[in-house]
Backbone as JSON Lines, residues from 0, in Angstrom:
{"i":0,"aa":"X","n":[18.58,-23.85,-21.4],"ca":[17.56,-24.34,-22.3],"c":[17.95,-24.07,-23.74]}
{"i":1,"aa":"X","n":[17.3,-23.14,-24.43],"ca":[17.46,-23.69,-25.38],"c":[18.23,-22.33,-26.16]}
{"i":2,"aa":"X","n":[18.26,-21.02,-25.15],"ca":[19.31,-20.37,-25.63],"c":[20.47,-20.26,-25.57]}
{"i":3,"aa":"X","n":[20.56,-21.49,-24.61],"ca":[22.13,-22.43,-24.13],"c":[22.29,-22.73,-25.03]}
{"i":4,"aa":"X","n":[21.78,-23.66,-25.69],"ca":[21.94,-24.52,-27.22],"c":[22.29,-23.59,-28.46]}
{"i":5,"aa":"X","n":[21.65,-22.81,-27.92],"ca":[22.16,-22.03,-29.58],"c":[23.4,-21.29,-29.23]}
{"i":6,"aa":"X","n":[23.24,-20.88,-28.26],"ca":[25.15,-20.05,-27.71],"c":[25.83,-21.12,-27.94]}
{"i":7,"aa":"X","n":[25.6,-22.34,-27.39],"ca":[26.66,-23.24,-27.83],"c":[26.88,-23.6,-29.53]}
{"i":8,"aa":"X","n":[26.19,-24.02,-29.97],"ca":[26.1,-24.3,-31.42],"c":[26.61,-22.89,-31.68]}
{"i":9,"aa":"X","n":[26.38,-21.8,-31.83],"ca":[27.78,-20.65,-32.64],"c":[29.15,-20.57,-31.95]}
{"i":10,"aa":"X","n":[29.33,-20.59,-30.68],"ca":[30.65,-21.14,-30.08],"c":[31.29,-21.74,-30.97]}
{"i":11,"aa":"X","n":[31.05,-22.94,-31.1],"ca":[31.02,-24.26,-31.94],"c":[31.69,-24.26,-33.43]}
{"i":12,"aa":"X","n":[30.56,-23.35,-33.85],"ca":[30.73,-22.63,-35.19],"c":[31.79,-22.01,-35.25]}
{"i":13,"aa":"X","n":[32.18,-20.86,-34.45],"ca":[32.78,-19.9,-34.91],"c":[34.86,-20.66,-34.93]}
{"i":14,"aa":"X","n":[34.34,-21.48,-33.78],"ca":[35.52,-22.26,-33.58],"c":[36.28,-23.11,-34.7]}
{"i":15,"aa":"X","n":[35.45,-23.97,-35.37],"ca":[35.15,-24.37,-36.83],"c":[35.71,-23.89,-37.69]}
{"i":16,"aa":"X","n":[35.02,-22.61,-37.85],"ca":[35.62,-21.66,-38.93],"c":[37.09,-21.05,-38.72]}
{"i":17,"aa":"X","n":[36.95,-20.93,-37.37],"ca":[38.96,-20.45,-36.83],"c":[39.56,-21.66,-37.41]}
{"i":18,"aa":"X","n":[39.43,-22.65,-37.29],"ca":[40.13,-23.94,-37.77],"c":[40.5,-23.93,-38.62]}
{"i":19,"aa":"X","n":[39.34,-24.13,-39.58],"ca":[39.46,-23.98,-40.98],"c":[39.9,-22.75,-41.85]}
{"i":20,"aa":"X","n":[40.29,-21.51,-41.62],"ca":[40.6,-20.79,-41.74],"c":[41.96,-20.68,-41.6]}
{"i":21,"aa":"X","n":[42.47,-21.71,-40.22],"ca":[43.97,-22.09,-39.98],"c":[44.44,-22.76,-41.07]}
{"i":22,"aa":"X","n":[43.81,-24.18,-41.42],"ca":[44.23,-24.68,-42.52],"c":[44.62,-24.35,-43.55]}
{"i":23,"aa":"X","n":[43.27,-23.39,-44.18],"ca":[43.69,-23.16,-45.36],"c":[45.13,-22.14,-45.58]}
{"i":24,"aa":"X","n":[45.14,-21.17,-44.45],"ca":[46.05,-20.52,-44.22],"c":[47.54,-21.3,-45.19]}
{"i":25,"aa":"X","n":[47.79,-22.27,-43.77],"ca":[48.67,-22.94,-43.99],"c":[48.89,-24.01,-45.43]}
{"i":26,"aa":"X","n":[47.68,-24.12,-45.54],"ca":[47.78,-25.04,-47.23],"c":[48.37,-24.07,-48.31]}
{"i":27,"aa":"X","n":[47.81,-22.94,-48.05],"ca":[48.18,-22.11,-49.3],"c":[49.7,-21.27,-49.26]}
{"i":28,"aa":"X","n":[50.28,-21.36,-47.93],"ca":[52.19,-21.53,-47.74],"c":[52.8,-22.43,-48.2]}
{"i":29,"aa":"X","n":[52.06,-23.65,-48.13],"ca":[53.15,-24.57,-48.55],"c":[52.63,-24.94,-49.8]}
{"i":30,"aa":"X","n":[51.38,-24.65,-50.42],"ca":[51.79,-24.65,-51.76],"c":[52.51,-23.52,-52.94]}
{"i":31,"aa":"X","n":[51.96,-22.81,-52.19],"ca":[53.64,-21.74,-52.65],"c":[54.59,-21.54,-52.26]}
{"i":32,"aa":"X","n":[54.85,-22.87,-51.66],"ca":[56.51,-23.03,-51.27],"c":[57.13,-22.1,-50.17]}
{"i":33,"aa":"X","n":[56.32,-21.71,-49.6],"ca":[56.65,-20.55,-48.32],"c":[57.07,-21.48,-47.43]}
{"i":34,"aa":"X","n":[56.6,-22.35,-46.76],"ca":[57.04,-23.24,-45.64],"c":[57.14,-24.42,-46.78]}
{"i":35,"aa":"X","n":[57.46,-26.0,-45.97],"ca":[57.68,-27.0,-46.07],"c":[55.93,-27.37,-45.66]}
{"i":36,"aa":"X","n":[56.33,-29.04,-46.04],"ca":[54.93,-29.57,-45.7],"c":[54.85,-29.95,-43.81]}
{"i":37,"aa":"X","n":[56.32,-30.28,-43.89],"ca":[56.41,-30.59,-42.25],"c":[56.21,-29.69,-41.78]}
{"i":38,"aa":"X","n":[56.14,-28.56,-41.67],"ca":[56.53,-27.27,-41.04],"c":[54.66,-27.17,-40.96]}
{"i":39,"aa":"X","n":[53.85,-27.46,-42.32],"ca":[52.62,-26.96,-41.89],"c":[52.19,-28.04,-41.28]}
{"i":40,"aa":"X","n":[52.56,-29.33,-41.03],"ca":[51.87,-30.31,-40.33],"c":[52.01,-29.97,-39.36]}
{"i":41,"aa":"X","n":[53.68,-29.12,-38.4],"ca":[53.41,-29.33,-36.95],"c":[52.81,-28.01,-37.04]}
{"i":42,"aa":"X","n":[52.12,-26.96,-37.91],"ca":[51.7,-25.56,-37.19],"c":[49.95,-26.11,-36.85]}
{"i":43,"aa":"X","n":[49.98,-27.44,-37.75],"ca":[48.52,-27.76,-37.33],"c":[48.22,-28.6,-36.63]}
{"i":44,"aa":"X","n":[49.47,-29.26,-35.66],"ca":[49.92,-30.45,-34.88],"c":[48.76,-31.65,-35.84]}
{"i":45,"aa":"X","n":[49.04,-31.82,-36.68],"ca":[48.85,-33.37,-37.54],"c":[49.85,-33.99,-37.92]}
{"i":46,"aa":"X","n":[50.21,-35.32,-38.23],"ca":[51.31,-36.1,-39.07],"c":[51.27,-35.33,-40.67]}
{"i":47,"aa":"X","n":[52.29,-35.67,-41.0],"ca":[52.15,-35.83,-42.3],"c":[51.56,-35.99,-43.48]}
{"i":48,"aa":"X","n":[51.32,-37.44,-42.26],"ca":[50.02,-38.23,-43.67],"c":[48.41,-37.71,-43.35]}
{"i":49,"aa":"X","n":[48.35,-36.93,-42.31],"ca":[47.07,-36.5,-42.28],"c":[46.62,-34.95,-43.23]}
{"i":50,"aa":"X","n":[47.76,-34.27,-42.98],"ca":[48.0,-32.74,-43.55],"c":[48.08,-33.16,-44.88]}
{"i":51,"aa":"X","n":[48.61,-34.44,-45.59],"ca":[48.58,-34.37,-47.06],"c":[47.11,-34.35,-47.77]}
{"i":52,"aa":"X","n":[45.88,-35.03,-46.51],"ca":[44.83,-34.89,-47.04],"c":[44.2,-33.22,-47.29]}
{"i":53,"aa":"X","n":[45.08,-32.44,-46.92],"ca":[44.79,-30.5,-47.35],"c":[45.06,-30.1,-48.25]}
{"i":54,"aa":"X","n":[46.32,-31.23,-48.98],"ca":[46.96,-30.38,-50.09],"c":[45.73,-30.78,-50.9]}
């Protein structure tokens, strides 16, 4: 019911935030030149042209 719903919805959340937390990770290597851009596209399995929308 409906304390299903809310366990799910922070699941959800917290998952989210791991994500995004990955990203930025990785955005802020390759803009200081620590990795390449390819290198952070496959650590976030995206193309190229998708990971350029991070920089």
């Amino acid at each position: 019911g409906l304390a299903q719903g809310i366990e799910e919805g922070i699941k959800q959340g917290i998952e989210r935030g791991i994500k995004q937390g990955k990203i930025t990770a990785i955005v802020n290597l390759v803009k200081e030149g620590i990795i390449s851009k390819e290198l952070g596209a496959q650590k976030l399995n995206l193309s190229e042209q998708d990971f350029e929308a991070y920089l």
